[in-house]
N, CA, C and O atoms as a GROMACS GRO file, in nm:
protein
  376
    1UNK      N    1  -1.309   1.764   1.029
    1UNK     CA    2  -1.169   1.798   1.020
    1UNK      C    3  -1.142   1.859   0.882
    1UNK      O    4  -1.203   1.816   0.783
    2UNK      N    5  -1.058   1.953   0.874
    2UNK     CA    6  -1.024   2.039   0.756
    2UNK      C    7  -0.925   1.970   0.670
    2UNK      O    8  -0.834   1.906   0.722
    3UNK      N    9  -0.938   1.980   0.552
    3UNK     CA   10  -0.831   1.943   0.463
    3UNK      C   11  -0.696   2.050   0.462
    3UNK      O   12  -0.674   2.153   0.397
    4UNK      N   13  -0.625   1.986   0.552
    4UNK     CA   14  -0.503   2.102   0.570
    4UNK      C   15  -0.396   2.151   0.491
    4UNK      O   16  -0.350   2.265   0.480
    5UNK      N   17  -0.362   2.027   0.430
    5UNK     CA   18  -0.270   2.035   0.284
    5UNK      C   19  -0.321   1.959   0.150
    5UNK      O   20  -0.361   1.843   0.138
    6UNK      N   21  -0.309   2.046   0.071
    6UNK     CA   22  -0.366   2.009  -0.059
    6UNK      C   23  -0.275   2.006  -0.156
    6UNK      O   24  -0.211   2.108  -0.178
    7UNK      N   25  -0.252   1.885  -0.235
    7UNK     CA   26  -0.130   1.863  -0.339
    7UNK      C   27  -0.147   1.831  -0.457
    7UNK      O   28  -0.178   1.712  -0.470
    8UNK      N   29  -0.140   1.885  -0.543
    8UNK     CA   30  -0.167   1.852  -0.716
    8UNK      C   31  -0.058   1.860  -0.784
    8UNK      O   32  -0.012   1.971  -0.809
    9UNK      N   33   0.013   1.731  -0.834
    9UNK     CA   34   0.086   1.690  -0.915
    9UNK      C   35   0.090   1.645  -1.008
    9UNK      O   36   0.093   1.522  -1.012
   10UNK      N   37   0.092   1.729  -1.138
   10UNK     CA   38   0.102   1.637  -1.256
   10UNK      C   39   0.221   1.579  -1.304
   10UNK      O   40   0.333   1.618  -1.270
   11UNK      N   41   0.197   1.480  -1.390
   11UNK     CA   42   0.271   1.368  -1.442
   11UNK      C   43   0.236   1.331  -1.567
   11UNK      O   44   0.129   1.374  -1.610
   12UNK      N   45   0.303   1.260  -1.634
   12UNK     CA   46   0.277   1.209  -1.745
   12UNK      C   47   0.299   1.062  -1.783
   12UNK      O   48   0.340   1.028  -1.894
   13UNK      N   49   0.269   0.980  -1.688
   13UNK     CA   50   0.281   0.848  -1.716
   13UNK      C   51   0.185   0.766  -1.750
   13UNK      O   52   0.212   0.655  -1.794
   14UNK      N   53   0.040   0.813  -1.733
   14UNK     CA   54  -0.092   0.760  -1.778
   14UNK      C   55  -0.138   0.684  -1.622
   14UNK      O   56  -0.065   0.657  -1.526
   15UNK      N   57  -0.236   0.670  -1.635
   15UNK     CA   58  -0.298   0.595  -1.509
   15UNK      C   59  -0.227   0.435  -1.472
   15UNK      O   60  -0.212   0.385  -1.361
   16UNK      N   61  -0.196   0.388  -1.585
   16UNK     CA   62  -0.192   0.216  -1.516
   16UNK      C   63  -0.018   0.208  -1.446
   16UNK      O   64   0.031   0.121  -1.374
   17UNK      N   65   0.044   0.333  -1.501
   17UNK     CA   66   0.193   0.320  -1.448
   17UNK      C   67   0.206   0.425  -1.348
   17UNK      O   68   0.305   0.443  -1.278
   18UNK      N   69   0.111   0.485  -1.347
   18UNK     CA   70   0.086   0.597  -1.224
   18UNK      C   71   0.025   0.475  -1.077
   18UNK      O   72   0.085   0.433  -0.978
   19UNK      N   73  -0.043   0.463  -1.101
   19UNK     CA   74  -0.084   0.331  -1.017
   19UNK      C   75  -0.022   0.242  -0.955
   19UNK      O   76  -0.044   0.203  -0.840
   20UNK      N   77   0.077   0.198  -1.044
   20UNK     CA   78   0.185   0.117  -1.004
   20UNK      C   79   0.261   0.154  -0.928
   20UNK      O   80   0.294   0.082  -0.834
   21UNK      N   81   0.321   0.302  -0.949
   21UNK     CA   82   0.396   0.360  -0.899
   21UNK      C   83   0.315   0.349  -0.729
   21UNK      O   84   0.348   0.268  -0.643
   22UNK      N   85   0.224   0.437  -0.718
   22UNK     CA   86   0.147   0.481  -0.615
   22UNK      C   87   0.162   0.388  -0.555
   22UNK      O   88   0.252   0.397  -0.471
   23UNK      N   89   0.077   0.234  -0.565
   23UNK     CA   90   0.056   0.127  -0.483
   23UNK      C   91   0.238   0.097  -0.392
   23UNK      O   92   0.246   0.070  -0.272
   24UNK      N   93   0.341   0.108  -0.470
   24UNK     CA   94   0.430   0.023  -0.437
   24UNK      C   95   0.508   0.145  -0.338
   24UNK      O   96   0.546   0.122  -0.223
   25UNK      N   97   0.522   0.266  -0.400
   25UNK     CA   98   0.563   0.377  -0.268
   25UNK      C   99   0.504   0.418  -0.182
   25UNK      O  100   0.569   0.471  -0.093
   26UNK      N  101   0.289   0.409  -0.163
   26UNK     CA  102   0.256   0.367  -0.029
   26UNK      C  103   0.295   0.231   0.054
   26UNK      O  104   0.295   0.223   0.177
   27UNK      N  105   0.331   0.121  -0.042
   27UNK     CA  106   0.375   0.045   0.092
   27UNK      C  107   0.468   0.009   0.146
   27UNK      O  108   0.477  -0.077   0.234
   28UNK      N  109   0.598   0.111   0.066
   28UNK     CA  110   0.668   0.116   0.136
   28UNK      C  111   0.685   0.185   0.255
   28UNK      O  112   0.747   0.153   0.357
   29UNK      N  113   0.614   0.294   0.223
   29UNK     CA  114   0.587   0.450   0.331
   29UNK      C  115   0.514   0.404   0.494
   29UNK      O  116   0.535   0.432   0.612
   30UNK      N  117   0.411   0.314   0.411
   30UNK     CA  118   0.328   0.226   0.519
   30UNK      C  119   0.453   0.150   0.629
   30UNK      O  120   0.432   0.131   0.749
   31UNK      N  121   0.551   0.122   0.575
   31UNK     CA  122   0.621   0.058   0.676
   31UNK      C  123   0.716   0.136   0.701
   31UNK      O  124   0.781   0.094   0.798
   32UNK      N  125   0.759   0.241   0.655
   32UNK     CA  126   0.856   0.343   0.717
   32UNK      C  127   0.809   0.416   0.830
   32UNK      O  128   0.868   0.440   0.936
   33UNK      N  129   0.690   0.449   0.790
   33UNK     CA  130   0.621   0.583   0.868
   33UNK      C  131   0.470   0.508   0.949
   33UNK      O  132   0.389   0.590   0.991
   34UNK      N  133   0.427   0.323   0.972
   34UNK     CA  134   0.370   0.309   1.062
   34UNK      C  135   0.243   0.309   0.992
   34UNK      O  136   0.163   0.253   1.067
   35UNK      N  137   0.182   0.346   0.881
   35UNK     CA  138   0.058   0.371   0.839
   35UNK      C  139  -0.022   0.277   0.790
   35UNK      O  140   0.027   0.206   0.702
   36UNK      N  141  -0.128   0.258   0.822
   36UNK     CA  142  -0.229   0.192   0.760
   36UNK      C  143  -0.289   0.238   0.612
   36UNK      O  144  -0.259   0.354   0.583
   37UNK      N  145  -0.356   0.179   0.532
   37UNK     CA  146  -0.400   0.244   0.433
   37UNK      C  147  -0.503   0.120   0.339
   37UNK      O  148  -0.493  -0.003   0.346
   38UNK      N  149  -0.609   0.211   0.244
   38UNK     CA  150  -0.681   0.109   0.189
   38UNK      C  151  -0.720   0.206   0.053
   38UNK      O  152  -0.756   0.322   0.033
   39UNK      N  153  -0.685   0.068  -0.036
   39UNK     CA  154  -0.723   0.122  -0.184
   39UNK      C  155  -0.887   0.104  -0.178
   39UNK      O  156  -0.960   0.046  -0.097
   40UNK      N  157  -0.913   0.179  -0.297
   40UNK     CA  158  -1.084   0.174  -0.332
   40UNK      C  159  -1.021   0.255  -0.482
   40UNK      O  160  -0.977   0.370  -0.482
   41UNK      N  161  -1.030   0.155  -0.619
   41UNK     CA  162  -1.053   0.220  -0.707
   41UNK      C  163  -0.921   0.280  -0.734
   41UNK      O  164  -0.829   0.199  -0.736
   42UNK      N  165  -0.893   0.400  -0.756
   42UNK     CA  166  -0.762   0.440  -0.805
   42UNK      C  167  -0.794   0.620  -0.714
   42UNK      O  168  -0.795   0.739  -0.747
   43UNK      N  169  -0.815   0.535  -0.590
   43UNK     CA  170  -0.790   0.642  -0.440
   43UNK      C  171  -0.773   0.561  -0.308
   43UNK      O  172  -0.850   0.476  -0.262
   44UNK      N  173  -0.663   0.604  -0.259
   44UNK     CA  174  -0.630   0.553  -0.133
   44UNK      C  175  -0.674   0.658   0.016
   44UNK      O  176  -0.680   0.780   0.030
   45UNK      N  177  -0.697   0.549   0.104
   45UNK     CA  178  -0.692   0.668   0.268
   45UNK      C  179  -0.576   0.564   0.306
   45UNK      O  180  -0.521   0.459   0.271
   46UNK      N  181  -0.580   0.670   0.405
   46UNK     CA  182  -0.432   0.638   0.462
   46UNK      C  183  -0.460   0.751   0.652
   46UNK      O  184  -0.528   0.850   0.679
   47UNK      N  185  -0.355   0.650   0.744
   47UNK     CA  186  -0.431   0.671   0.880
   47UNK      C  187  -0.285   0.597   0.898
   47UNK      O  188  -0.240   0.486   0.873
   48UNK      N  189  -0.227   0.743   0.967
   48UNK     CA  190  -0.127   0.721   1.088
   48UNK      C  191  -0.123   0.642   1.243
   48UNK      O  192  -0.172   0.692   1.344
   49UNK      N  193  -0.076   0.550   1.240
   49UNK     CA  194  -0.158   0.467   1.363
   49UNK      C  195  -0.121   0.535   1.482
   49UNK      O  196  -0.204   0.509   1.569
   50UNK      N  197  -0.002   0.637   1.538
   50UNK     CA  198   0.020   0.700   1.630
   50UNK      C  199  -0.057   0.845   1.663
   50UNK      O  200  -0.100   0.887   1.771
   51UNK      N  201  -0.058   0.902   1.539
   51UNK     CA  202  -0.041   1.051   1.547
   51UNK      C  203  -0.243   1.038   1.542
   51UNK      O  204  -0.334   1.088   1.608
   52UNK      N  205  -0.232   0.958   1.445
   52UNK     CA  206  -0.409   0.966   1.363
   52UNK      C  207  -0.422   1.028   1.271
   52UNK      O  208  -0.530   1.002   1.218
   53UNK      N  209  -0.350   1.127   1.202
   53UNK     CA  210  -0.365   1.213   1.109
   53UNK      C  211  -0.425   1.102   1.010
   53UNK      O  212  -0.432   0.980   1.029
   54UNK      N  213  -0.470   1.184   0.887
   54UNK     CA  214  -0.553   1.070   0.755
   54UNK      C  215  -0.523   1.177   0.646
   54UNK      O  216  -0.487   1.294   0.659
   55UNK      N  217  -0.546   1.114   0.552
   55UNK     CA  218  -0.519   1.182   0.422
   55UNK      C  219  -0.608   1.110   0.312
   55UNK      O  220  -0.700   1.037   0.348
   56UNK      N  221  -0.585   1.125   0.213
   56UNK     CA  222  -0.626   1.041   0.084
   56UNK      C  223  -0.537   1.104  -0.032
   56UNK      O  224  -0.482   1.214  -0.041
   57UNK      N  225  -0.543   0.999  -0.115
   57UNK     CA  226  -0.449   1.019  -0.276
   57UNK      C  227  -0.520   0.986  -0.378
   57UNK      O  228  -0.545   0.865  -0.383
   58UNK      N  229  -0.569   1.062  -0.475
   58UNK     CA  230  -0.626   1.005  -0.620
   58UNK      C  231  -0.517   1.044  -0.698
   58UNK      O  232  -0.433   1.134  -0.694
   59UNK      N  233  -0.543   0.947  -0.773
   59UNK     CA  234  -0.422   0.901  -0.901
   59UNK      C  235  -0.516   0.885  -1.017
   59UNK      O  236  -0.603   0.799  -1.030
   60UNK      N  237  -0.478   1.002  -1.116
   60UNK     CA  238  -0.561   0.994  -1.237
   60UNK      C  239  -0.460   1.004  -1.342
   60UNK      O  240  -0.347   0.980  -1.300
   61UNK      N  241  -0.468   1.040  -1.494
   61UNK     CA  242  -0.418   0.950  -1.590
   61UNK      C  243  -0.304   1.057  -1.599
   61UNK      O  244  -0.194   1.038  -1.650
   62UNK      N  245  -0.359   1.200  -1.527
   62UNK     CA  246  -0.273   1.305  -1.552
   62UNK      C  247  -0.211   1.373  -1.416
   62UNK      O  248  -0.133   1.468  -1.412
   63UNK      N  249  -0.258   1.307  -1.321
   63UNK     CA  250  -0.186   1.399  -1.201
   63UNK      C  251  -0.198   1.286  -1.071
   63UNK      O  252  -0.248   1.175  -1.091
   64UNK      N  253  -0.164   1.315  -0.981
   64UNK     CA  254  -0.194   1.270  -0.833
   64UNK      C  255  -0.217   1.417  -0.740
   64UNK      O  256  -0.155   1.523  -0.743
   65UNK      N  257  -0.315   1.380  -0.670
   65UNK     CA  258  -0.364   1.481  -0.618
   65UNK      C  259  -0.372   1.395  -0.422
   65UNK      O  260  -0.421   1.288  -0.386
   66UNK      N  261  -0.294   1.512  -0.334
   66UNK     CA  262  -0.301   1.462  -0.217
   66UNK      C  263  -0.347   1.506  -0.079
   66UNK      O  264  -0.262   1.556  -0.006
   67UNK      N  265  -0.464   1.495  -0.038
   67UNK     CA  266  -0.474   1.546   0.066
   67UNK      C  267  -0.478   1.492   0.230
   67UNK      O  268  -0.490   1.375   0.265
   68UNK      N  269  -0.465   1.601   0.311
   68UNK     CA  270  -0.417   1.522   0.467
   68UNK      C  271  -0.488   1.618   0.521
   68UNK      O  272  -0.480   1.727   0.464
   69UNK      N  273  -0.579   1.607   0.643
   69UNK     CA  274  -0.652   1.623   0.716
   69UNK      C  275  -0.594   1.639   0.860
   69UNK      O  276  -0.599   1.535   0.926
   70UNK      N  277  -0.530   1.764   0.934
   70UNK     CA  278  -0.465   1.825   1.077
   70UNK      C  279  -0.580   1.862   1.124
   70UNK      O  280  -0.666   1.925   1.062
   71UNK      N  281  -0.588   1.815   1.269
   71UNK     CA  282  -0.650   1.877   1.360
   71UNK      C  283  -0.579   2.004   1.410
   71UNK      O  284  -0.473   2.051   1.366
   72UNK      N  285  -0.655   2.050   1.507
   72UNK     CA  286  -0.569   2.216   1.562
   72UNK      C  287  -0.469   2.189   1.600
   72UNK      O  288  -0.390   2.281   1.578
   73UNK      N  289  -0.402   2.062   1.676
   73UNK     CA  290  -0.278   2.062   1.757
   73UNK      C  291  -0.199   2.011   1.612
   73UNK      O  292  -0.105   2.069   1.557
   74UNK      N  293  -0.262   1.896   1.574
   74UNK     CA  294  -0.114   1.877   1.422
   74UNK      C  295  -0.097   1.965   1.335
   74UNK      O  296  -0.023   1.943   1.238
   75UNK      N  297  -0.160   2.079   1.351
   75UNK     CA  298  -0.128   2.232   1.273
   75UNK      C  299  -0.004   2.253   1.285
   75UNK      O  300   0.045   2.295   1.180
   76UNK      N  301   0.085   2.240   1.387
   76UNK     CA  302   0.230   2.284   1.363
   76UNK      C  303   0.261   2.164   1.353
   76UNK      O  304   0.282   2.101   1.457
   77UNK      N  305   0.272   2.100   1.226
   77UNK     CA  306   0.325   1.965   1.180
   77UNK      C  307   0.316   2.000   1.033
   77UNK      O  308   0.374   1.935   0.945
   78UNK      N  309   0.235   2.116   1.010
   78UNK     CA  310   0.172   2.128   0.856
   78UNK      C  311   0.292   2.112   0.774
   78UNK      O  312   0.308   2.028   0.686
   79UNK      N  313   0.403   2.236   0.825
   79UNK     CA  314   0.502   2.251   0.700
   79UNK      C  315   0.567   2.104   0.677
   79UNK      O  316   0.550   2.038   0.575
   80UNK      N  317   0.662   2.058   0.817
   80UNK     CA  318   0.691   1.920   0.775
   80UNK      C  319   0.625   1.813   0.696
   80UNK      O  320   0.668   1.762   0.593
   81UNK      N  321   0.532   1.788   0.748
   81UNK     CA  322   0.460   1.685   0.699
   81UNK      C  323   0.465   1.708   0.447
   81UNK      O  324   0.485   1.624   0.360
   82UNK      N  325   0.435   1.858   0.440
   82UNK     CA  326   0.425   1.869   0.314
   82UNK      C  327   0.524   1.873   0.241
   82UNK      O  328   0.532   1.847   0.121
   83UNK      N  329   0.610   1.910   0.317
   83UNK     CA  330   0.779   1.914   0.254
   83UNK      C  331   0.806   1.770   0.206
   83UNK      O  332   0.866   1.736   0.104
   84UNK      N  333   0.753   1.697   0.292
   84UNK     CA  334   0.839   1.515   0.331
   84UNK      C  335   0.717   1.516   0.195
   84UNK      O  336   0.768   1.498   0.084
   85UNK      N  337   0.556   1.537   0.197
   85UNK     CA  338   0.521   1.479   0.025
   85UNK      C  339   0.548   1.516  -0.061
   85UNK      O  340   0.493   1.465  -0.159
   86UNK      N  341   0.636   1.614  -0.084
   86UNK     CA  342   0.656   1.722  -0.157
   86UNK      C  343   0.765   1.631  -0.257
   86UNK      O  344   0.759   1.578  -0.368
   87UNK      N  345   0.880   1.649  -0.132
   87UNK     CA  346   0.998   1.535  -0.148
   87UNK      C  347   0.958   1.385  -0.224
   87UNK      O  348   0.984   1.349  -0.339
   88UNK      N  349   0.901   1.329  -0.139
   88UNK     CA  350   0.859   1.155  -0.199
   88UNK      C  351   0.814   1.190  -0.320
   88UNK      O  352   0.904   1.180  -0.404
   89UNK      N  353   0.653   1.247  -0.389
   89UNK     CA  354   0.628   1.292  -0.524
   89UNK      C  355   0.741   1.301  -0.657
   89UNK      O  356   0.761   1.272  -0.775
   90UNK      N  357   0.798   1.368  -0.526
   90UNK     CA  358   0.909   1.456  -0.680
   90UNK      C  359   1.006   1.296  -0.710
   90UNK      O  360   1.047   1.259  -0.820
   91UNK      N  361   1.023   1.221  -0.580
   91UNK     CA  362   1.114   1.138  -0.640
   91UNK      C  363   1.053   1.038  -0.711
   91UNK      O  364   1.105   0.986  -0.810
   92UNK      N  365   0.933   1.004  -0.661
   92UNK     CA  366   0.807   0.875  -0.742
   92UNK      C  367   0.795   0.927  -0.888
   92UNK      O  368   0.838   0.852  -0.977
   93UNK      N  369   0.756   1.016  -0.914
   93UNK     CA  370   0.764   1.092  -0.993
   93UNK      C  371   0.893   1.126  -1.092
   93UNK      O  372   0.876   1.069  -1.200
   94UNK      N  373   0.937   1.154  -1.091
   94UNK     CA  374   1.098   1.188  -1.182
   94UNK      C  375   1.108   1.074  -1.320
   94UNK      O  376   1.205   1.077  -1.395
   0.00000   0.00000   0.00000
């Protein structure tokens, strides 16, 4: 499966408050939007329990970087889906 959207965000909060951040707005997301997910290190996957889509997030001292993985049919899901991380980022972030 192709990496369909690719997201690089920098920040300036350093890794241990970038982290913080990350952990606590995936789990909230996890219960908004249904998702499973598992840390390893300072990178998460993450797995839609309906749709299946997957992604992953690394969180480093200077950016978060995000990617999600569409099959051919969740191809027309692309724009939504990046808008909605686009959105969350900017507000985790701010």
């Amino acid at each position: 499966m192709a990496k369909e959207i690719s997201i690089r965000r920098p920040h300036k909060l350093g890794l241990d408050a970038a982290m913080e951040k990350a952990r606590v707005l995936l789990s909230e997301l996890a219960t908004q939007y249904g998702c499973e997910y598992r840390w390893t290190d300072n990178e998460v996957s993450v797995r839609h329990r309906v749709t299946g889509i997957t992604g992953q997030a690394l969180v480093s001292e200077n950016d978060i970087k995000v990617y999600v993985d569409l099959n051919f049919f969740q191809r027309v899901l692309k724009g939504v889906i990046e808008s909605e991380i686009n959105k969350v980022l900017d507000s985790a972030l701010a």
